[in-house]
N, C-alpha and C positions, 0 to 999 in steps of 0.2 A: 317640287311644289313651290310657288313661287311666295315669300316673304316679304314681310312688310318696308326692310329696309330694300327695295327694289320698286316698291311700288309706284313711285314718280315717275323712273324711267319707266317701266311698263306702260304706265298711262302713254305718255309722249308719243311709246312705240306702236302706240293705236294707230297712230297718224302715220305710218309708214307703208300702210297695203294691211294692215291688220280686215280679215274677214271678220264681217259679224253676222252671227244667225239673222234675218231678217222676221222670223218668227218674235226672236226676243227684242229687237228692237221697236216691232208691232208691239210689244207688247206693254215696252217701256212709255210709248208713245201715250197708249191709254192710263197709264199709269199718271205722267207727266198730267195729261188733260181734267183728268179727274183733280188732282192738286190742285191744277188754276183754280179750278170750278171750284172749288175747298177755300182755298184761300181770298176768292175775291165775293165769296158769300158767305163767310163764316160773321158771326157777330160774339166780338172776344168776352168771353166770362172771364175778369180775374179772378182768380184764383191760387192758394200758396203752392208753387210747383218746384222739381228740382231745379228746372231751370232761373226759376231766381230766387231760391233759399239762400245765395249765396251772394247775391245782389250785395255791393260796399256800401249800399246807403240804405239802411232799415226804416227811414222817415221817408224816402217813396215809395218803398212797398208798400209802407200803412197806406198813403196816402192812393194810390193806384187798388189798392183789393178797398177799404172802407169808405173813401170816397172818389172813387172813378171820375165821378161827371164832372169834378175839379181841373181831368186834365186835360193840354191843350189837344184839339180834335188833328187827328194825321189827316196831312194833306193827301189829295190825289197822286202827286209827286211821290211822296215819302210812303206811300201803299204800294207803290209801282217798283220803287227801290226795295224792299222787302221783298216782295213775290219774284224779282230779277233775283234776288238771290238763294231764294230757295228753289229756286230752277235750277241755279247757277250747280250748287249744291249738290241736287239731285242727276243734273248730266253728270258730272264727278264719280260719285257714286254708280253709277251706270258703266263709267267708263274704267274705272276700276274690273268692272266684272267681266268687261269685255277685254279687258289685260290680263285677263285668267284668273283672280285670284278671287280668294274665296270670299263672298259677302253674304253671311246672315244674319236672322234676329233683326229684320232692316225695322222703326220704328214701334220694336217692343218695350210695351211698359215696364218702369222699374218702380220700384214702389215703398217709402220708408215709411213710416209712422202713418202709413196713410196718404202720404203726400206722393204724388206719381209724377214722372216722367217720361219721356220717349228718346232712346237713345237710336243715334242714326245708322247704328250696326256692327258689327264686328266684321273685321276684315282680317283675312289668315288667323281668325281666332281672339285677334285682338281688339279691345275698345277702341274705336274711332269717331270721334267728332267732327265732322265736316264744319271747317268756318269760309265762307266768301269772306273777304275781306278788299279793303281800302290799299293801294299801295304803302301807308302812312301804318295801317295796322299791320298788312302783312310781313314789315319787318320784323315787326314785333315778336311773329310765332319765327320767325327765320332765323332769330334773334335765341328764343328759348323767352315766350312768356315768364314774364318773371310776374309777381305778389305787386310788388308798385307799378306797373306798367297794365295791370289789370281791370281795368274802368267797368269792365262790364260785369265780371264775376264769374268770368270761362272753366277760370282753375276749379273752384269752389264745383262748380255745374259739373265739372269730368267726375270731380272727387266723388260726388254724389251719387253720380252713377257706376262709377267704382265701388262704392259702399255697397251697392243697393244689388250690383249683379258679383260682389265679392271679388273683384280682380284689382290688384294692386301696382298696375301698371294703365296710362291711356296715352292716347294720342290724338293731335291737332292734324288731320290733312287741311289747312289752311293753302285757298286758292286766292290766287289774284285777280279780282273782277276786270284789273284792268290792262293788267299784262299775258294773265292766261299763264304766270309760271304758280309752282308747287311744292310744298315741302310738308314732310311730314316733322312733329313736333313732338318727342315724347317726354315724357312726366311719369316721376313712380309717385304714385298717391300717395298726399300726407295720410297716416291712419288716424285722423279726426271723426268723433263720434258724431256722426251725425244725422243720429235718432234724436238725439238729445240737442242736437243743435232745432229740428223740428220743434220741438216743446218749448226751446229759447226764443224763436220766430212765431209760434202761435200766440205765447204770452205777451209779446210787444204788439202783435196786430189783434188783441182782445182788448188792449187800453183803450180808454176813449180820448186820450191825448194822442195824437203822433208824437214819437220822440226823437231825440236829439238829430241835427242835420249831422249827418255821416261826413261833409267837405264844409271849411269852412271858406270865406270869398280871398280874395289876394290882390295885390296891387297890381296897378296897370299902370306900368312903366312910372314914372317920375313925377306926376301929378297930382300927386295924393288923393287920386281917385281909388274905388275898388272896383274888382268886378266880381263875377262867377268864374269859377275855375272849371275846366275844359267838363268833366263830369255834371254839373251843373248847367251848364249850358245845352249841354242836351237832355233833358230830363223836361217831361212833361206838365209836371208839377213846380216849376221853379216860380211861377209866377204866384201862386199859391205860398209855397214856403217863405220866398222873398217879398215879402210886401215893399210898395213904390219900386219895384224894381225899374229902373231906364233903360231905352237902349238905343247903344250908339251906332248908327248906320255908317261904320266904316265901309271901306272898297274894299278891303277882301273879307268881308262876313260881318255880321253885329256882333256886338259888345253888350253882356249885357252888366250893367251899370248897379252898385249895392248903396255906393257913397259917393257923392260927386260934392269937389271942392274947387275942383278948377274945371271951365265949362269944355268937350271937346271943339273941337272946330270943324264938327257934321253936325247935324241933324241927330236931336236926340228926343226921342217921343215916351 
């Protein structure tokens, strides 16, 4: 019976004359189509979920579930890179089962205080997270995710559904959108309570302050300027938390600006 520390190479071995049932592959297909169809007509209700109970910054959650229409609108672009990855994802998962090994429980709820998620399945028994990832993130899980290299709240997200389906081990299959390699990521769950962490998350998003910024800004380079740090910068709500924020239209991506003491030498709106 094939195991989980195999399951990279297994995938790979697809690609070698691997058969596959044509029934199931019809049938993934419909599966596949149905997501599109999900994903590019769904209209998102936030709401508190596993998947971001665990969020590092508690002042955009407030600010994404109590006032949503704050934040900035996803582009056409950035809709399209999302749904490329939960394709991504999903062939993965596919191709795992087509490497033999055992995948169930594929998006069943887990459920803590009330608060639910959708985990992407157990594989040979085990919890598994499928992440697509960026070459730049996927070191990261290649690496062994660690607690400060976490911007999104991955760990925190597994932990929860560890709680929640009682198993005290999980795992990253973290794929490479752009290189197509693979590796699996394992983690023994902290045992953090977190029922009680739900009750600590409802109490902050029932204030009617948002509270404290979760990052604070940092310097950019030697100018006694400031900016947002890497987390802040992608967050939807930065414009909102940050008032007069600038930003600087460098050539490899904007800057976005907190304090300006010395002027750049771009374009800065």
């Amino acid at each position: 019976m094939p195991k989980l520390d195999t399951l990279v190479d297994d995938i790979y071995a697809v690609f070698d004359g691997k058969e596959i049932d044509p029934k199931a592959a019809e049938s993934f297909g419909v599966s596949l189509g149905k997501m599109i169809v999900s994903r590019i007509t769904e209209r998102k209700v936030n709401t508190l979920r596993l998947s971001n109970l665990s969020k590092p910054c508690r002042r955009q959650l407030w600010y994404s579930i109590n006032t949503p229409e704050l934040g900035e609108k996803l582009s056409g672009a950035t809709r399209i890179k999302f749904l490329i990855g939960d394709i991504y994802e999903a062939v993965i998962i596919f191709l795992a089962e087509v490497a033999g090994h055992s995948v169930t429980r594929q998006q069943e709820e887990v459920t803590i205080n009330g608060v639910a998620g959708h985990i992407d399945g157990l594989i040979d028994g085990e919890l598994v997270d499928v992440k697509s990832a960026s070459p730049y993130s996927f070191a990261k899980f290649k690496n062994g995710l660690k607690p400060e290299d976490d911007s999104f709240g991955y760990l925190g997200q597994l932990g929860g559904y560890g709680y929640g389906l009682g198993h005290k081990r999980g795992h990253f299959l973290a794929a490479n959108k752009v290189l197509g390699t693979l590796h699996v990521d394992s983690h023994d769950l902290p045992e953090d309570d977190y029922a009680k962490r739900v009750d600590e998350v409802r109490a902050v998003l029932a204030s009617n302050e948002p509270p404290p910024r979760g990052f604070d800004d940092e310097p950019e380079g030697k100018s006694g300027n400031r900016k947002l740090c890497v987390n802040c910068s992608y967050c939807d709500y930065k414009t909102t938390c940050w008032t007069g924020l600038k930003v600087a239209a460098y050539s490899n991506g904007p800057v976005f600006l907190t304090k300006i003491l010395r002027q750049p030498k771009v374009a800065v709106s």
